[in-house]
Backbone as JSON Lines, residues from 0, in Angstrom:
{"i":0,"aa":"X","n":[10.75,8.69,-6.3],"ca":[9.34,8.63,-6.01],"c":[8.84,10.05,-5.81]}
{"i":1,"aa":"X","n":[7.47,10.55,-6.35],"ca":[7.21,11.62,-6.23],"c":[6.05,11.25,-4.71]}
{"i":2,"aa":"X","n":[6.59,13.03,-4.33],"ca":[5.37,13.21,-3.08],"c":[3.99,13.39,-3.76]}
{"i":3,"aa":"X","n":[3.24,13.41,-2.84],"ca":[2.37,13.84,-3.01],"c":[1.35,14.06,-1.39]}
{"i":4,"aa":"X","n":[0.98,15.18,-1.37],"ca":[-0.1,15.39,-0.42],"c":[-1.23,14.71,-0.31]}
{"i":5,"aa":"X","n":[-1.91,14.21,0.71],"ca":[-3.13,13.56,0.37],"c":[-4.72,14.82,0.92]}
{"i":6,"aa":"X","n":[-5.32,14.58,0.0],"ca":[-6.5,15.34,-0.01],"c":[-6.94,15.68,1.43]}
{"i":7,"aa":"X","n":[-7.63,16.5,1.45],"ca":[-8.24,16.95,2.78],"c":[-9.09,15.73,3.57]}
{"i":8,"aa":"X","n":[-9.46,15.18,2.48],"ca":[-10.6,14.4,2.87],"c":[-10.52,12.67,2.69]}
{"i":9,"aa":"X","n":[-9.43,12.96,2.23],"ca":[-8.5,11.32,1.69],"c":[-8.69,10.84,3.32]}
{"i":10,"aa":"X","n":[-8.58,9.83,3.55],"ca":[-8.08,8.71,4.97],"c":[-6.89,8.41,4.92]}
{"i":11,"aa":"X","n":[-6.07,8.19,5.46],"ca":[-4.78,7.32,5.68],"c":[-5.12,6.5,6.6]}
{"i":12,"aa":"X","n":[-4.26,5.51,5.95],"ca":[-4.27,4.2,6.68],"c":[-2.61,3.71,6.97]}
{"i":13,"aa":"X","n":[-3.2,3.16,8.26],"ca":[-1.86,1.97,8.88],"c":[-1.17,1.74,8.3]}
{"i":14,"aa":"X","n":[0.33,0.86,8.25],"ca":[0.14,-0.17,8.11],"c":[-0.35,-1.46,8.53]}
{"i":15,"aa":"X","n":[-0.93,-1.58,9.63],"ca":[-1.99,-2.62,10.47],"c":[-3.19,-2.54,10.24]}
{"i":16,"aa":"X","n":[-3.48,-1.13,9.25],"ca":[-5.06,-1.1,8.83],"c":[-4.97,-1.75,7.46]}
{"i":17,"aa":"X","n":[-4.1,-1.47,6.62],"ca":[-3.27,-2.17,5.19],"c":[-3.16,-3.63,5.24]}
{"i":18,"aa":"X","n":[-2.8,-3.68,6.45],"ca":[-2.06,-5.11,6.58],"c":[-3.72,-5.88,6.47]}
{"i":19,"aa":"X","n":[-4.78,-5.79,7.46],"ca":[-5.89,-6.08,7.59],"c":[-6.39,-6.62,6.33]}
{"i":20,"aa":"X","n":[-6.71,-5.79,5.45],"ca":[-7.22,-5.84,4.36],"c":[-6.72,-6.61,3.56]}
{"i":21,"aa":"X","n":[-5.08,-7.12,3.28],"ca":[-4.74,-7.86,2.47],"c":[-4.87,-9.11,3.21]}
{"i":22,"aa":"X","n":[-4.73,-9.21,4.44],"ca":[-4.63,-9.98,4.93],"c":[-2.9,-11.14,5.27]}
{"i":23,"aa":"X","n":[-2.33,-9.61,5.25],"ca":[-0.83,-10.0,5.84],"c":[-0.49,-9.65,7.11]}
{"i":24,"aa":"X","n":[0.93,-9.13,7.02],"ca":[1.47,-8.68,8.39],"c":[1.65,-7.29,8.6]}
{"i":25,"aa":"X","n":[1.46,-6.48,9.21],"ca":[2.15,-5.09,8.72],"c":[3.57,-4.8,8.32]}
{"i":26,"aa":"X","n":[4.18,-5.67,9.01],"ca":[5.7,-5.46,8.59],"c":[5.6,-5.82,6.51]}
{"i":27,"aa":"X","n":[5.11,-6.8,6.81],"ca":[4.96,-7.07,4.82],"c":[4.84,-5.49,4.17]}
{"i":28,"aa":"X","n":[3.85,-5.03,5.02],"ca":[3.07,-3.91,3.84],"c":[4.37,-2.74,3.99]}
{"i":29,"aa":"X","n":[5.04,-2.65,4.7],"ca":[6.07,-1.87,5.12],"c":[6.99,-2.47,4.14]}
{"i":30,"aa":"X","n":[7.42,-3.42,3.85],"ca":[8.73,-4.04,2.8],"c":[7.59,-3.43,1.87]}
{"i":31,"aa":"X","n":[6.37,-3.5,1.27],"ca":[6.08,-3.43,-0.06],"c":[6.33,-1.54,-0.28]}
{"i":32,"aa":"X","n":[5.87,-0.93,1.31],"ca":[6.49,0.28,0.72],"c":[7.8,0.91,0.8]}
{"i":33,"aa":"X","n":[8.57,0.27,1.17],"ca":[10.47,0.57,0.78],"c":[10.56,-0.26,-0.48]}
{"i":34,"aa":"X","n":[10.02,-0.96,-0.98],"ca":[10.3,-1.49,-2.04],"c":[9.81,-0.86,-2.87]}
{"i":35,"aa":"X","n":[8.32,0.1,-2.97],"ca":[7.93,1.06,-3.62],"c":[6.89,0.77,-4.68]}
{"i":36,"aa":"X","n":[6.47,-0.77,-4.21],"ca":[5.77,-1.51,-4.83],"c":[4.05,-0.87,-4.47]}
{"i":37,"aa":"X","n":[4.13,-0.19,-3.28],"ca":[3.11,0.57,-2.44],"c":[3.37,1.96,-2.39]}
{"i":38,"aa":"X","n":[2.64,3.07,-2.3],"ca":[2.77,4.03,-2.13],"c":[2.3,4.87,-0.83]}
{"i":39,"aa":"X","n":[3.32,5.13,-0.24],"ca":[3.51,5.56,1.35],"c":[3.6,7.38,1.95]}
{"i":40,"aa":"X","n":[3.19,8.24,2.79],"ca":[2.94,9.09,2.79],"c":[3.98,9.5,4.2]}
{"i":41,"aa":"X","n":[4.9,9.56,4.06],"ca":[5.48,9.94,5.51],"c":[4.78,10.62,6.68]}
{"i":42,"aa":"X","n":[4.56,10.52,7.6],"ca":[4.05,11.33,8.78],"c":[5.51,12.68,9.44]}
{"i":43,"aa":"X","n":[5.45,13.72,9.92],"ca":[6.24,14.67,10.57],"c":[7.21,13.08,11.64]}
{"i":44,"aa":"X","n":[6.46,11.96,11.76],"ca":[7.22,11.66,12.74],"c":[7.7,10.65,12.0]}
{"i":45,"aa":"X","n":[7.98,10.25,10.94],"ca":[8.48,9.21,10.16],"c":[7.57,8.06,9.73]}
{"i":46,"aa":"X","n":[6.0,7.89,10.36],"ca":[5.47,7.02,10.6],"c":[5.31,6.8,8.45]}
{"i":47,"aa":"X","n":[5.12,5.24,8.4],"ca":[4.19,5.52,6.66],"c":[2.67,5.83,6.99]}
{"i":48,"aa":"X","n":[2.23,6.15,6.27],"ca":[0.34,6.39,6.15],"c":[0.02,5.87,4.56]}
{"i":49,"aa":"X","n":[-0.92,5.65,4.46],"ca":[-1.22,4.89,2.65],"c":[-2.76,5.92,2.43]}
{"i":50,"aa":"X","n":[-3.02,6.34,1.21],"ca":[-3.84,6.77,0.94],"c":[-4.73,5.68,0.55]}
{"i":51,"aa":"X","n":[-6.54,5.75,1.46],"ca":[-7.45,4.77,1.43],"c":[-7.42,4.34,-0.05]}
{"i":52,"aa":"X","n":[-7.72,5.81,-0.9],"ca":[-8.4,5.51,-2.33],"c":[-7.16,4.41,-3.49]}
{"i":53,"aa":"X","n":[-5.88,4.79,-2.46],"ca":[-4.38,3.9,-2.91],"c":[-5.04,2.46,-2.54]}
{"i":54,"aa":"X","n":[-5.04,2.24,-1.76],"ca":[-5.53,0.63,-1.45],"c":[-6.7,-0.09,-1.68]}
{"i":55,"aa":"X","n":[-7.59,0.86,-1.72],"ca":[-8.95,-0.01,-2.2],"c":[-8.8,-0.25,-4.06]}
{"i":56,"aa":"X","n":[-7.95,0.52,-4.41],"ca":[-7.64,0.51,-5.97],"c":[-6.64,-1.06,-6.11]}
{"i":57,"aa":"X","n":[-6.01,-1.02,-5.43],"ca":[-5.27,-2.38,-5.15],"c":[-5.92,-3.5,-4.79]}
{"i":58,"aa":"X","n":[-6.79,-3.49,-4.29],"ca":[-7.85,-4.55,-3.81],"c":[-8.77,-4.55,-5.06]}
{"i":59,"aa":"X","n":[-8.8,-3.82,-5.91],"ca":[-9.99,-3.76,-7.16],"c":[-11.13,-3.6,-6.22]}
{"i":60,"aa":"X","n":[-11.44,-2.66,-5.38],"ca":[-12.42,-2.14,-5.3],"c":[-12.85,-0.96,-6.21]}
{"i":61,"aa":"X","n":[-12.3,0.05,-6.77],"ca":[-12.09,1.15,-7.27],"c":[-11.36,0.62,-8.37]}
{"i":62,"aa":"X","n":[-11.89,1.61,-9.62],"ca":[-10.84,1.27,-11.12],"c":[-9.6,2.31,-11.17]}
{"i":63,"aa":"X","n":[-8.66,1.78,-11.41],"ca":[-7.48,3.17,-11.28],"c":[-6.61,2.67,-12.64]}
{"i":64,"aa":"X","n":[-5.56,3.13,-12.61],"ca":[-4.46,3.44,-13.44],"c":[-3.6,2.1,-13.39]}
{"i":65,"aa":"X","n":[-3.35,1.49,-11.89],"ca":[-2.59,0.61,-11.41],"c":[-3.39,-0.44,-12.32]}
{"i":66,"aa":"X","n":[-2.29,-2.0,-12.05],"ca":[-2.39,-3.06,-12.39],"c":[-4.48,-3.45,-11.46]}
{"i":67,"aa":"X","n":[-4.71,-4.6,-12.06],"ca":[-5.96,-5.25,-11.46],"c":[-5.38,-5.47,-10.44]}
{"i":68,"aa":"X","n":[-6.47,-5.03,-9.4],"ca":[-6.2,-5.81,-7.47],"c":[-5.54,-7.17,-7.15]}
{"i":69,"aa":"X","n":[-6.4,-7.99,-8.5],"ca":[-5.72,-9.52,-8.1],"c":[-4.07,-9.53,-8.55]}
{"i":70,"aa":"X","n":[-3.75,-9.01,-10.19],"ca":[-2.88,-9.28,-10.7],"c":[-1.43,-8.78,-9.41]}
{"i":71,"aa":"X","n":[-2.18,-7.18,-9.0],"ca":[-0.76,-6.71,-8.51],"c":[-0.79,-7.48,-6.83]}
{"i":72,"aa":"X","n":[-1.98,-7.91,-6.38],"ca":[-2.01,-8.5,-4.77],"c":[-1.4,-10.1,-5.25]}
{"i":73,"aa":"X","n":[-1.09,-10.2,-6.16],"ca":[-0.49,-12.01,-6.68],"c":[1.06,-11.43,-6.61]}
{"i":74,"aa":"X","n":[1.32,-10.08,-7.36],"ca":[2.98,-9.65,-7.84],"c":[3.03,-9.95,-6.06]}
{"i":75,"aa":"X","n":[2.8,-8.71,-5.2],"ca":[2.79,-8.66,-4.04],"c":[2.9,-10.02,-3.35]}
{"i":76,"aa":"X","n":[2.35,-10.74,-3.7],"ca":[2.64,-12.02,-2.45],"c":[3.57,-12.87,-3.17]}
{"i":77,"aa":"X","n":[3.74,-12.66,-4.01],"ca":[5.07,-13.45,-4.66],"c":[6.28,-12.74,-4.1]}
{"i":78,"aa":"X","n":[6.37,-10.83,-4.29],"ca":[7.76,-10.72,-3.81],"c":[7.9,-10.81,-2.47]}
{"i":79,"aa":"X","n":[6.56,-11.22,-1.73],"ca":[6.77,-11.34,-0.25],"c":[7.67,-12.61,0.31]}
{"i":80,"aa":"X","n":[6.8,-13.6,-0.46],"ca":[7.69,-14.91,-0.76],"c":[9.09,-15.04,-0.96]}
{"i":81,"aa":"X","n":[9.35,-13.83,-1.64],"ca":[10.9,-13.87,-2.07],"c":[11.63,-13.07,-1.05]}
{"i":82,"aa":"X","n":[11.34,-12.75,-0.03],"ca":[11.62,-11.68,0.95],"c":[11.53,-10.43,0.84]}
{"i":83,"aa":"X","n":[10.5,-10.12,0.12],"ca":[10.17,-8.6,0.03],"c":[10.72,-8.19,-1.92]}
{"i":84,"aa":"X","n":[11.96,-9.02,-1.82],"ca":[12.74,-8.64,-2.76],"c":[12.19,-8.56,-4.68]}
C-alpha cells in the first residue's frame, strides 16, 4: 500500500465518524482498512484517520477513480458478512 500525506486542508475522519456515515460499526470500518479495502492514514500514535474526500467518494458523493459508492458499499457489506474476509 502506498502512503500518502493528506492535504493541508483534507479532514480526517474516525473510524466512528466513517462508521456513522455508512452506517456500521467502527470496528467494521477498521477490518475494511486492514483488509485494504479502505484507505487509512496512520496517526504518530497508531490511531487510522480516512481522508474525508476518500469517503464521500465511496458514498458517491464525489466522482473519483474508485468503484460507484453503491457498487463498492454492497462489495463492503458483503465482505463484512463474511467476516471482514
Amino acid at each position: 500500500m502506498t502512503r500518502r500525506e493528506p492535504p493541508e486542508t483534507e479532514r480526517l475522519l474516525t473510524p466512528g465518524e466513517v462508521a456513522a456515515l455508512f452506517r456500521v460499526e467502527p470496528k467494521t470500518v477498521t477490518r475494511w482498512a486492514a483488509a485494504g479495502r479502505l484507505h487509512c492514514i496512520r496517526t504518530p500514535g497508531g490511531h487510522r484517520r480516512f481522508l474525508e474526500s476518500d469517503v464521500r467518494a465511496l458514498l458517491g458523493e464525489t466522482p473519483a477513480a474508485a468503484p460507484s459508492g453503491t457498487e463498492y458499499t454492497e462489495e463492503l457489506a458483503a465482505a463484512n458478512n463474511r467476516g471482514g474476509r
